[in-house]
N, C-alpha and C positions, 0 to 999 in steps of 0.2 A: 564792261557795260553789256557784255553780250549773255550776263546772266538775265538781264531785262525781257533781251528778248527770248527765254522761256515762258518768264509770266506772259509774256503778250500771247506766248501761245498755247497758253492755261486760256486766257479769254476767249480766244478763237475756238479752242476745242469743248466749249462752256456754249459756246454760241449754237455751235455745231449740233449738239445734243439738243437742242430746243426746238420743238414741233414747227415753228413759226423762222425757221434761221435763215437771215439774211442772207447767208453763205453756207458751203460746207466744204471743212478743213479737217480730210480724213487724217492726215499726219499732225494735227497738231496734239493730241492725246498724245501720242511717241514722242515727239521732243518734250511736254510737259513733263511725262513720267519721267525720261530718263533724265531731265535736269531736277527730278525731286519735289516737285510742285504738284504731283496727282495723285491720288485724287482728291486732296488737301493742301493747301497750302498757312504759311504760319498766320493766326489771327491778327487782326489789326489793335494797336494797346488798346484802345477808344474807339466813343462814337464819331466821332470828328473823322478821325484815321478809316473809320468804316467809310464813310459817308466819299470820301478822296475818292478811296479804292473803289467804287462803284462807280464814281461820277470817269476815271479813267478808263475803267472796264467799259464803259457805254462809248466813249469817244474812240476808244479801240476798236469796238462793231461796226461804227460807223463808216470811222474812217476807211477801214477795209471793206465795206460795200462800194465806197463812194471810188476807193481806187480800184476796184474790181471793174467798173463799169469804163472807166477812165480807159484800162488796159482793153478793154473788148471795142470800142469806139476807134480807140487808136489805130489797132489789127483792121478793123471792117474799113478804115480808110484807106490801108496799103502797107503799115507798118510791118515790118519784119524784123526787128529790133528792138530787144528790151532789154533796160540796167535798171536793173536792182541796187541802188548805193547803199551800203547797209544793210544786206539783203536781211542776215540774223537768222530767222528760224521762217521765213519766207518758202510757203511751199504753191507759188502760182505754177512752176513748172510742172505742178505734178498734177494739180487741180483745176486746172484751166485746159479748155479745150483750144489748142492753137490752129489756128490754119500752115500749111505747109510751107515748110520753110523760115521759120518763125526760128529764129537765134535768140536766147535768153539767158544774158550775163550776169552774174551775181557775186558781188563786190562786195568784201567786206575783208578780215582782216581772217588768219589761221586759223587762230582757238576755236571761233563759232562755227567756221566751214569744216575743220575735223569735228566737232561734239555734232555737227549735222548729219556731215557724212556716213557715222558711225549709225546715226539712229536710219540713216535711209537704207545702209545695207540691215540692220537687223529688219528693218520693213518690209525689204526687197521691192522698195518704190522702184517706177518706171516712169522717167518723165515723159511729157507728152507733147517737150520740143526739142531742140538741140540746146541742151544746157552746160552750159562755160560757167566753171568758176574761179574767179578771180581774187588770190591772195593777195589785198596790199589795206595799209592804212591809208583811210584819205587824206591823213594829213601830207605824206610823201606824193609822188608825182602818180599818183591814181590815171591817169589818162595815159601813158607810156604803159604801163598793164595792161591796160583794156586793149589798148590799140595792138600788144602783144600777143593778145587771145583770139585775135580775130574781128575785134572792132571795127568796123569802117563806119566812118565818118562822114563821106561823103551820100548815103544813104539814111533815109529817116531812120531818128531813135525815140523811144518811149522811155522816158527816164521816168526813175522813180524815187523818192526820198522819201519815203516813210517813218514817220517818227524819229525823225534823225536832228532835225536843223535843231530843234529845242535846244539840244545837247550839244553844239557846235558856239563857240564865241561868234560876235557880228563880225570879223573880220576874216573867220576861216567862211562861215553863210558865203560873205561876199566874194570870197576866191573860189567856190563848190562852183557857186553859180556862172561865175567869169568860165571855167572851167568846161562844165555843161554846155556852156553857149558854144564855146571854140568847137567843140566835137557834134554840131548840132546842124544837120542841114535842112533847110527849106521842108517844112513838112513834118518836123521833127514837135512829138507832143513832150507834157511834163505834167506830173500829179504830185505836188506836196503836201505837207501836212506843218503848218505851223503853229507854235504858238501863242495862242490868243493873248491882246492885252490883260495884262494884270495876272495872267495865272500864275505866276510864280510867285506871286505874291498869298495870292490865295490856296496855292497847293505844295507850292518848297519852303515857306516861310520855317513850316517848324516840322515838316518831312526829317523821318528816321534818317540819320548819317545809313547812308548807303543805297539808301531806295531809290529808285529812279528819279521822284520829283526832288530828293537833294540834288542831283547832277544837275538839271534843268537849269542855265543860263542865258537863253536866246528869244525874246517873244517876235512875232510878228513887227512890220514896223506898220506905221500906224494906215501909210494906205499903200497895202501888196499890189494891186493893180500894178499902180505907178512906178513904185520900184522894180516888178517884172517887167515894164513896158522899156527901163531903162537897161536890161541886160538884154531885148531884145524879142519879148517876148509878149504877144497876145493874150492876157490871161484875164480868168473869173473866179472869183472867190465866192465861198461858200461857208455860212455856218453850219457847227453841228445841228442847234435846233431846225434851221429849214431844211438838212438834208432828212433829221431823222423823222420831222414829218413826213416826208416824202416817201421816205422808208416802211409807213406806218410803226415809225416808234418815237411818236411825240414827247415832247417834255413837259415833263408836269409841273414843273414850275416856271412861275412867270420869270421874261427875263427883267435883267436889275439897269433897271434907266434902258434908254436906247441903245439897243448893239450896232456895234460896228463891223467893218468888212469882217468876214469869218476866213480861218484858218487852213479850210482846204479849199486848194488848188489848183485847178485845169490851167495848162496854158500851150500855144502850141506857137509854132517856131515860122515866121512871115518870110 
């Protein structure tokens, strides 16, 4: 799965280049190229397949503005703790201005932390906190890692799951989050990103065997509030279309019937 996250950072270094960008992700051009995706990647068969691949690309920008801020709100409250679950080609340590002292763990599983690795020394990136990272799968005892690296627990954490839950069944969602909660003290924020109702419907139905929307099996449940509220947590949901007005990058199409709660996440720990 961690070839995914290259394209995701084809989008971001796509982003990056545009006069108007939400963000800039001076390392995502180097992991794009070296996983093969730059400065082209393969065409989509169809208009349909085009039309996906855009409509993901945008949810990608977003998302990453909307957890960009998340991450900076958190810190300006007193956070000095960050996990990256799935970090993948995740480059806030390097891009992000931290305040001192700032710890930043990044979890995910060997293959993607070495093909990372690799492309930060050919960069000769310098990150810009104290950056841990953490080899394990999360389906294994992911918190015995962390807590091995230096995690404490006992101190607020800013967790992060980015474009991960989609990919996860509802019953591993449900042990991430039991999980999260346990390692989470008083003060502790979280930024998700989930999957809206129906999109898998509308975006995996007939997705290329291999592509990221065939993997997709998890959407949102129907009201995220209430289910964060029952692992413990204060949380606000957000759609793409409100955030990316907010963003100044509106959607041009009207939405279809009434939306419902949207798929990103703030929530923080009572």
């Amino acid at each position: 799965m961690w070839a995914t996250a290259v394209g995701v950072a084809r989008v971001r270094a796509l982003e990056t280049e545009r006069e108007n960008a939400l963000f800039r992700d001076p390392l995502a051009r180097a992991f794009a190229a070296a996983g093969g995706l730059w400065p082209s990647s393969p065409p989509p068969p169809d208009e349909a397949a085009r039309r996906r691949r855009l409509g993901v690309a945008f949810s990608i920008v977003i998302r990453t503005k909307f957890l960009d801020d998340l991450l900076r709100d958190a810190v300006a409250s007193g956070v000095r703790q960050v996990v990256l679950l799935g970090a993948g080609m995740d480059s806030r340590a390097f891009r992000t201005d931290w305040p001192e002292g700032t710890r930043l763990f990044e979890v995910d599983t060997a293959a993607p932390l070495d093909f990372k690795a690799s492309v930060l020394r050919q960069e000769r990136a310098l990150a810009r906190c104290e950056r841990i990272t953490v080899a394990v799968d999360l389906r294994e005892d992911w918190p015995r890692a962390l807590a091995a690296a230096g995690h404490d627990p006992a101190a607020p954490t800013v967790w992060i799951a980015e474009g991960l839950l989609i990919y996860l069944p509802e019953d591993a969602v449900e042990l991430l989050l039991t999980r999260i909660g346990a390692q989470s003290a008083p003060g502790s924020r979280m930024g998700l990103t989930l999957g809206s109702r129906g999109v898998i419907e509308r975006f995996g139905a007939d997705a290329a065997p291999g592509s990221a929307a065939s993997l997709w099996v998890s959407e949102m449940p129907d009201d995220p509030v209430d289910w964060l509220a029952g692992h413990g947590w204060e949380a606000s949901s957000h759609t793409l279309r409100e955030r990316a007005a907010a963003y100044g990058r509106p959607v041009a199409t009207s939405p279809r019937g009434e939306e419902g709660p949207g798929g990103l996440i703030s929530a923080v720990r009572r």
